[in-house]
C-alpha distance (Angstrom), angle and dihedral (degrees) to the residues before:
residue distance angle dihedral
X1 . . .
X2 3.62 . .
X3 3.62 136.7 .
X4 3.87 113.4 -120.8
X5 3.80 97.7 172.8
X6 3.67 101.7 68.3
X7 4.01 83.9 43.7
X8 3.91 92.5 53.2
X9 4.02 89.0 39.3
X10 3.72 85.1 63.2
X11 3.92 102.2 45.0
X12 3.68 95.0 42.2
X13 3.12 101.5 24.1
X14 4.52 92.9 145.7
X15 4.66 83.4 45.7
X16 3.67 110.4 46.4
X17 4.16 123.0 72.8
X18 3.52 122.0 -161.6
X19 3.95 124.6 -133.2
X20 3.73 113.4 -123.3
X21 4.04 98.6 -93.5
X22 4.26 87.4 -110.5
X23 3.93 93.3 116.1
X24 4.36 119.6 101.3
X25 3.92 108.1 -140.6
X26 3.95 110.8 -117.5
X27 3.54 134.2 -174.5
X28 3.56 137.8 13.5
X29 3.64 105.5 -63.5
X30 3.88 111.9 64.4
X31 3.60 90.5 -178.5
X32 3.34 139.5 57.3
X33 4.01 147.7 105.8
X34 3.62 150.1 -158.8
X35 3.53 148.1 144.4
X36 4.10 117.2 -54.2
X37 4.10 125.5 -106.2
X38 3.69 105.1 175.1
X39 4.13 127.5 -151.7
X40 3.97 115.2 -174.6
X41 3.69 111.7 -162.9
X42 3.69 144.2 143.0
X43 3.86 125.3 -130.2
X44 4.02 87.2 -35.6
X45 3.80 119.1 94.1
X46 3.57 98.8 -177.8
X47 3.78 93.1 120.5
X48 3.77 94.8 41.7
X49 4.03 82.1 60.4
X50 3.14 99.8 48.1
X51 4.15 97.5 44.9
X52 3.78 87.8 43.6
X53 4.13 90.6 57.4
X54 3.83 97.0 51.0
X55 4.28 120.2 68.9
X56 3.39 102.8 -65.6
X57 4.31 91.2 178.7
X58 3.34 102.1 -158.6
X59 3.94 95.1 -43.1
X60 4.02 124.3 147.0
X61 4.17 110.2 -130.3
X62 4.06 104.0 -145.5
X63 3.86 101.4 -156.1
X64 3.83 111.4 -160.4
X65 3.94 100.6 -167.1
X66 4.02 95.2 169.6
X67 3.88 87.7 -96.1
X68 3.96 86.7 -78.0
X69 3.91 113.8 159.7
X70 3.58 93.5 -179.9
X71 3.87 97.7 90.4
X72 3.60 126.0 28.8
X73 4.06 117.0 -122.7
X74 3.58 100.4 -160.4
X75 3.53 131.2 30.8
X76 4.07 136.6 179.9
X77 4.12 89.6 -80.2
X78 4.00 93.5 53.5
X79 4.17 88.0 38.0
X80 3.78 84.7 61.7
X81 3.14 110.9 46.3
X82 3.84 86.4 48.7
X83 3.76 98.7 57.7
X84 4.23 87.2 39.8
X85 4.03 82.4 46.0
X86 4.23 89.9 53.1
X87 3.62 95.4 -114.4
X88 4.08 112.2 154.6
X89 3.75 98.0 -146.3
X90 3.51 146.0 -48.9
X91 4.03 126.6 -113.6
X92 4.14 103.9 -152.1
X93 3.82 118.0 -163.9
X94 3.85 80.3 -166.0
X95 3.70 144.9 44.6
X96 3.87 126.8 -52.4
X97 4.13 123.7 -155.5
X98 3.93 142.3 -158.8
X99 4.13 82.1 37.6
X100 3.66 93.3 166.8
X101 3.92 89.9 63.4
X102 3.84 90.4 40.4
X103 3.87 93.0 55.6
X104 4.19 89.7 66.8
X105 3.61 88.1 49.4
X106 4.06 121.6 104.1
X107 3.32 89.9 -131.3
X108 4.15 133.6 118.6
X109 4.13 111.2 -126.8
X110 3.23 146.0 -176.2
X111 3.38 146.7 164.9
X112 3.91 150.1 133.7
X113 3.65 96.8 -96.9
X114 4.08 156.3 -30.9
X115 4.08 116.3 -92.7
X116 4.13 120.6 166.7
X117 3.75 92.0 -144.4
X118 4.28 124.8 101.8
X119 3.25 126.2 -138.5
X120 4.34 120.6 -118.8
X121 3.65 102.8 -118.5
X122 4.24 109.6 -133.1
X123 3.39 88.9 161.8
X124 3.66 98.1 -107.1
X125 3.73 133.0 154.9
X126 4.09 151.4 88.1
X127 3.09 125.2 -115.8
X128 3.55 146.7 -169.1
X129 4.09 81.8 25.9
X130 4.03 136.6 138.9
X131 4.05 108.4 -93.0
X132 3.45 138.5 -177.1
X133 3.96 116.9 -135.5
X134 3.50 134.4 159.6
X135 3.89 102.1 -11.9
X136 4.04 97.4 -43.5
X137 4.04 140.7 81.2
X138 4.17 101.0 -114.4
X139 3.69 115.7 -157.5
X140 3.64 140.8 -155.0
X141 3.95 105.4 -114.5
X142 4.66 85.2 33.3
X143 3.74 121.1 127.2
X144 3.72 116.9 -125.6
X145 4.05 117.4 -163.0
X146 3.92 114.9 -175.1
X147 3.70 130.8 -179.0
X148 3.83 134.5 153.8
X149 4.25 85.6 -74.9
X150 3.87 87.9 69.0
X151 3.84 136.0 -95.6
X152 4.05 129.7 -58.1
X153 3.80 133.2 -174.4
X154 4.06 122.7 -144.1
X155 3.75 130.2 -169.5
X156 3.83 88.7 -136.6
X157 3.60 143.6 23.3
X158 3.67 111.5 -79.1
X159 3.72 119.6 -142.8
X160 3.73 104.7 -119.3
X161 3.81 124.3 -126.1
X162 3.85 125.5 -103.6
X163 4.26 113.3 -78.1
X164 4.07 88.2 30.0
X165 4.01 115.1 97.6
């Protein structure tokens, strides 16, 4: 495994923005990247369901669940049908569950924590919206680039250093 971060910090070191290190790495790819679609939604993950069934093509989902740890946003069903969907990862400003089965899966994760309890779905949630997470404005349209070194945000594709595809 290699470290990217520390290699992008150094290129672009006046375009990239790192995430306040508050994020626990799940499943079994530490890194990965891709451009942003953002969901903002509070102890409901109806919308993360529904982005994480459609084509996500190598795109990162940035959750912004309000920090709450009370009710886990994504579980091994939604974690699934992401990675068999092609989405990269998913950053979760909330609680994950069933993390045992998400650790086997090729997919990027993280989030602030582990909690056994679902969410009710009402339905309820913005997407494709401005958030604020971990110290930094995320947009729809961002680049997010995660490895075991933590998570940063760019404005623009970065061009990727040699031995990194």
């Amino acid at each position: 495994m290699q470290d990217l971060l520390p290699e992008l910090c150094d290129l672009y070191p006046e375009q990239v923005k790192l995430l306040d290190p508050i994020f626990t790495l799940y499943g079994a790819k530490p890194l990965f990247w891709g451009q942003v679609v953002t969901v903002k939604c509070w102890q409901d993950n109806s919308r993360v369901k529904e982005l994480l069934a459609t084509p996500g093509e190598g795109k990162v989902l940035v959750v912004d669940g309000g920090g709450s740890v009370e009710r886990a946003l994504m579980g091994d069903l939604i974690a699934d049908s992401a990675y068999v969907q092609g989405w990269a990862g998913v950053v979760i400003n909330g609680a994950i569950r069933d993390v045992s089965a998400i650790n086997t899966m090729d997919l990027g994760v993280r989030a602030l924590a582990a909690c056994p309890m679902k969410t009710e779905r009402k339905g309820l949630g913005e997407l494709n919206c401005s958030i604020e997470l971990a110290g930094q404005e995320i947009k729809p349209g961002m680049f997010v680039y995660a490895d075991e070194n933590g998570v940063l945000v760019s404005e623009q594709a970065l061009e990727l250093p040699e031995g990194f595809a």
